[in-house]
C-alpha positions as CSV (number, residue, x, y, z in Angstrom):
1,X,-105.6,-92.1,-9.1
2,X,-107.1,-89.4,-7.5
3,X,-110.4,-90.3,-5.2
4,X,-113.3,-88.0,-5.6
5,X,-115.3,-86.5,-2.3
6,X,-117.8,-89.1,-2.6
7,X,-115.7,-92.4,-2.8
8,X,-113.6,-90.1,0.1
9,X,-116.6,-89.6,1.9
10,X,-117.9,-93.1,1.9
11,X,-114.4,-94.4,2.6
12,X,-114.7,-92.6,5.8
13,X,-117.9,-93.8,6.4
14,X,-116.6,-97.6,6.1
15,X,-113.7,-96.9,8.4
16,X,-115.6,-95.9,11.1
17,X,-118.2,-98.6,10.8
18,X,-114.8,-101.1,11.0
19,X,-113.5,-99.0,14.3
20,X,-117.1,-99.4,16.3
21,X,-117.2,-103.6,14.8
22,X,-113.9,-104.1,16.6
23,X,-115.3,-102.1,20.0
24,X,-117.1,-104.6,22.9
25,X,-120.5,-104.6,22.6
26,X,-120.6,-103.0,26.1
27,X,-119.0,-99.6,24.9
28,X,-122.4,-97.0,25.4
29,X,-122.4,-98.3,28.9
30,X,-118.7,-96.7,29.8
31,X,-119.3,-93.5,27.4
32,X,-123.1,-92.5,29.0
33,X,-121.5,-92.8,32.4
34,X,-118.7,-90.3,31.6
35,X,-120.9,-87.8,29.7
36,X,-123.5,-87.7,32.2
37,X,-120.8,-87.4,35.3
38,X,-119.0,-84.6,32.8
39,X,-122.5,-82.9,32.7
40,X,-123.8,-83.1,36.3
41,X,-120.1,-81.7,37.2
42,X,-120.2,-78.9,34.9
43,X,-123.9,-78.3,36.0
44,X,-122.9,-78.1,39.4
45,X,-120.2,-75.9,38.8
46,X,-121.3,-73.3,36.7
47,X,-124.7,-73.3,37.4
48,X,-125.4,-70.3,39.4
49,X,-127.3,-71.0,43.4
50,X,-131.0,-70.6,43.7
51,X,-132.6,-70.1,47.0
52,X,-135.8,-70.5,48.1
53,X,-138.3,-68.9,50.6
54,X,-141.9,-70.0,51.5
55,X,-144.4,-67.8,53.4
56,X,-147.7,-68.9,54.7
57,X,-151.0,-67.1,54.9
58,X,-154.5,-69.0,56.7
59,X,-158.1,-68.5,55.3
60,X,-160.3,-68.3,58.4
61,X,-164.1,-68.1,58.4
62,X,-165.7,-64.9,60.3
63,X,-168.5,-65.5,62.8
64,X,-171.6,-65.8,60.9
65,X,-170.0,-68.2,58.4
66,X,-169.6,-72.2,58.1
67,X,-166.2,-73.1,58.9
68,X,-166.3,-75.2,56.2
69,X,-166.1,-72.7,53.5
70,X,-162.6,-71.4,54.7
71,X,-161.4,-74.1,53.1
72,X,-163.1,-73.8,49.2
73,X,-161.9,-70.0,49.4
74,X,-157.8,-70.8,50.7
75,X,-157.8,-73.3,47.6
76,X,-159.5,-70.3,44.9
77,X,-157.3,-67.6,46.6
78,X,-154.4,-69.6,46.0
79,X,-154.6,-70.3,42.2
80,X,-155.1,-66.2,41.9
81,X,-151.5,-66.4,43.4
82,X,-149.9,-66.1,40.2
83,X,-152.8,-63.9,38.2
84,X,-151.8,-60.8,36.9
85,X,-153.7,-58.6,38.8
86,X,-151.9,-60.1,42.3
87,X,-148.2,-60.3,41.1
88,X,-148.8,-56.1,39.3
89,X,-150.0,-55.5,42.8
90,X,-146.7,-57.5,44.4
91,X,-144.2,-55.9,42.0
92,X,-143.4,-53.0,43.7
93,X,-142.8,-54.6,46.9
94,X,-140.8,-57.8,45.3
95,X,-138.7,-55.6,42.7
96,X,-139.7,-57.2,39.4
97,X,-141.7,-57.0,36.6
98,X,-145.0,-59.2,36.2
99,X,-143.1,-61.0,33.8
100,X,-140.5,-62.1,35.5
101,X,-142.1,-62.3,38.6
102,X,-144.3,-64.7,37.3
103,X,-141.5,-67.3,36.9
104,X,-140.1,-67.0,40.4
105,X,-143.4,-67.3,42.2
106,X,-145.2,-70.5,42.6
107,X,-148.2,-71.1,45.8
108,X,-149.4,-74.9,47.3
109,X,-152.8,-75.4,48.3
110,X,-153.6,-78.7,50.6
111,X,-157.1,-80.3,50.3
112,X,-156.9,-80.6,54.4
113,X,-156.1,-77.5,55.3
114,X,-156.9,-73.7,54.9
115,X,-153.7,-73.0,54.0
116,X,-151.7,-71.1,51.2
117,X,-148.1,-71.5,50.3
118,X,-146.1,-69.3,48.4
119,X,-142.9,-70.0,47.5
120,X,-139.9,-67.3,46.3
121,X,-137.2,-68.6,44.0
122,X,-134.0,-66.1,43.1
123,X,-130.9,-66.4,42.5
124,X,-130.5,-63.9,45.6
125,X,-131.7,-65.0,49.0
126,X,-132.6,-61.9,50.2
127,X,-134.6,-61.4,46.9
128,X,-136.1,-65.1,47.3
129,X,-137.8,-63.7,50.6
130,X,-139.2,-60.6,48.9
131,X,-140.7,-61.9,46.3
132,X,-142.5,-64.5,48.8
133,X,-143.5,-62.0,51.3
134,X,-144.4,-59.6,48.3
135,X,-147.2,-62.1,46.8
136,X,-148.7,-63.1,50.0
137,X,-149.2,-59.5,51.4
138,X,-150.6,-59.3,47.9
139,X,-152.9,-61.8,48.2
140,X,-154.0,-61.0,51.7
141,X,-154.9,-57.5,50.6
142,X,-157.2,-58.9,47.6
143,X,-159.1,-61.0,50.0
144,X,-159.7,-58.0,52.4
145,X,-161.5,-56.2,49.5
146,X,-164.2,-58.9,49.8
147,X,-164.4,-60.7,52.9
148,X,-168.0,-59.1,53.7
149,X,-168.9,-60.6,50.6
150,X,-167.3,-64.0,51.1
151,X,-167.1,-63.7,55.3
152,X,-163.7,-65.4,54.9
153,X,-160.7,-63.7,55.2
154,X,-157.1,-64.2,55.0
155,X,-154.0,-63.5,58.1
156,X,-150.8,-64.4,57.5
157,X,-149.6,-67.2,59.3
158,X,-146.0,-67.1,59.3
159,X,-143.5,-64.8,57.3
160,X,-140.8,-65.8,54.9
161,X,-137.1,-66.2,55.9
162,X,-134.1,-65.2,54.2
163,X,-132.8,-69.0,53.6
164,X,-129.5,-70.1,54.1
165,X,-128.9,-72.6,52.2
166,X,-130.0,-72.6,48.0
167,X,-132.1,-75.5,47.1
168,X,-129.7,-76.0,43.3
169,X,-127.6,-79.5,43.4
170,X,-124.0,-79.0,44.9
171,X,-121.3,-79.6,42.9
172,X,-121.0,-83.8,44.3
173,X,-125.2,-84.5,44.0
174,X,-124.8,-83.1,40.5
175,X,-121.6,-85.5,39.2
176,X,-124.0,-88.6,41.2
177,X,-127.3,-87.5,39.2
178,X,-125.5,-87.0,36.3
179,X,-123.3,-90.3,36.6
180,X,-126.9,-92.2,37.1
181,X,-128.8,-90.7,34.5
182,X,-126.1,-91.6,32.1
183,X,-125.8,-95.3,33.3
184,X,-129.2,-95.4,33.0
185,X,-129.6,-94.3,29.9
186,X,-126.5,-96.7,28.3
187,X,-128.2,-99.4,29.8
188,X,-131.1,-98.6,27.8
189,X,-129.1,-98.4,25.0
190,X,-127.3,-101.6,25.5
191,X,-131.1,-103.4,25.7
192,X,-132.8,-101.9,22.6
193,X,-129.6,-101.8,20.2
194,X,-129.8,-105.1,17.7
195,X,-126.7,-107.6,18.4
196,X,-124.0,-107.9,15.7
197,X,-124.2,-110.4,13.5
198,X,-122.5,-113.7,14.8
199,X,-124.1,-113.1,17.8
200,X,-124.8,-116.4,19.3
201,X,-125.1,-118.7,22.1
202,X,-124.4,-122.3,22.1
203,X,-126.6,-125.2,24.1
204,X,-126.4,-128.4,24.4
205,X,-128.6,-131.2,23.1
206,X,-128.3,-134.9,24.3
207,X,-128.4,-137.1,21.0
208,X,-129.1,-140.6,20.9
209,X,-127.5,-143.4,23.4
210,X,-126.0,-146.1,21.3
211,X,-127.5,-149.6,21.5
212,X,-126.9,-151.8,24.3
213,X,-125.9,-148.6,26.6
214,X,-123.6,-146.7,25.3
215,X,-121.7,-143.6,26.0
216,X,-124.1,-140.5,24.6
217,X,-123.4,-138.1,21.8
218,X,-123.7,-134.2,22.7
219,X,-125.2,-132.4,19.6
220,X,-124.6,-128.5,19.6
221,X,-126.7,-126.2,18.1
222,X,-126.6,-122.2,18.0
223,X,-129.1,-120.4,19.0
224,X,-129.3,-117.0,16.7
């Protein structure tokens, strides 16, 4: 008698639910490990480098102005880093459009310090330093159109380098994040899966001593 797709299908179903009763309870453990190592190798490998390059520009206050306020302006200045009227001004000088010069671009402020950060990212070094040196010349220009308003100016402080090395995981620091991100993650799996049924462990309990001292009894009982 022939079996129709349905009973086929469930009959399938059934098998495989057999195979993964029979495997140790352990098995995600082993199987996270090895996709997580085959996904931080392949990352490694085919991912392509990125390189990064940071410049540096100062906010200093002019004569007549309290020192202090150097400080408020580097930390406004440096959230116009990434505004559209800085990076259509930087374009030119970086090679990229707004858009995608927006995702490549990124500044750091620090509450200590009158200090700006921007940082290049590219998939070219040469083209990581650009982009930096680009949006800080940017920004440096911007400030200059109002510093007799504001009496605080910016100078750059130091100029971006073409780096040497790209910032992207190598090929073994991506297999050893991948291999602990997977281990982590079976272990996870091993702790919030329920336990087959059966699963139980035994203790034992003392039972009564006979009377006039004798030998005790051990009494077993499972612990579901």
């Amino acid at each position: 008698m022939t079996e129709s797709p349905e009973q086929q299908r469930h009959l399938v179903v059934r098998r495989l639910r057999t195979a993964l009763t029979r495997l140790p309870h352990w098995w995600p453990l082993p199987v996270c490990v090895l996709i997580g190592t085959t996904s931080g190798l392949s990352y490694g490998a085919l991912a392509a480098p990125r390189y990064e390059a940071t410049s540096y520009a100062m906010a200093v206050a002019e004569a007549e102005t309290d020192p202090s306020a150097a400080l408020g302006y580097a930390q406004s200045y440096g959230r116009l880093t990434t505004s559209d009227a800085t990076l259509s001004y930087a374009q030119g000088a970086a090679g990229e459009p707004v858009r995608e010069l927006r995702s490549h671009v990124r500044s750091e402020t620090s509450p200590d310090s009158p200090m700006i950060a921007v940082t290049g990212t590219s998939e070219n070094r040469q083209r990581a330093a650009d982009i930096a040196n680009a949006v800080i010349e940017a920004v440096i220009v911007s400030s200059g159109h109002v510093s007799k308003d504001t009496g605080v100016k910016l100078i750059k402080f130091t100029h971006a380098m073409t780096p040497d090395q790209p910032v992207s995981p190598s090929v073994p620091l991506g297999t050893a994040v991948g291999a602990a991100a997977g281990g982590l993650l079976g272990g996870l799996v091993l702790l919030v899966r329920p336990r087959r049924a059966g699963w139980s462990v035994s203790a034992q309990v003392p039972g009564p001593t006979a009377e006039g001292g004798g030998v005790a009894q051990d009494d077993r009982e499972l612990v579901r």
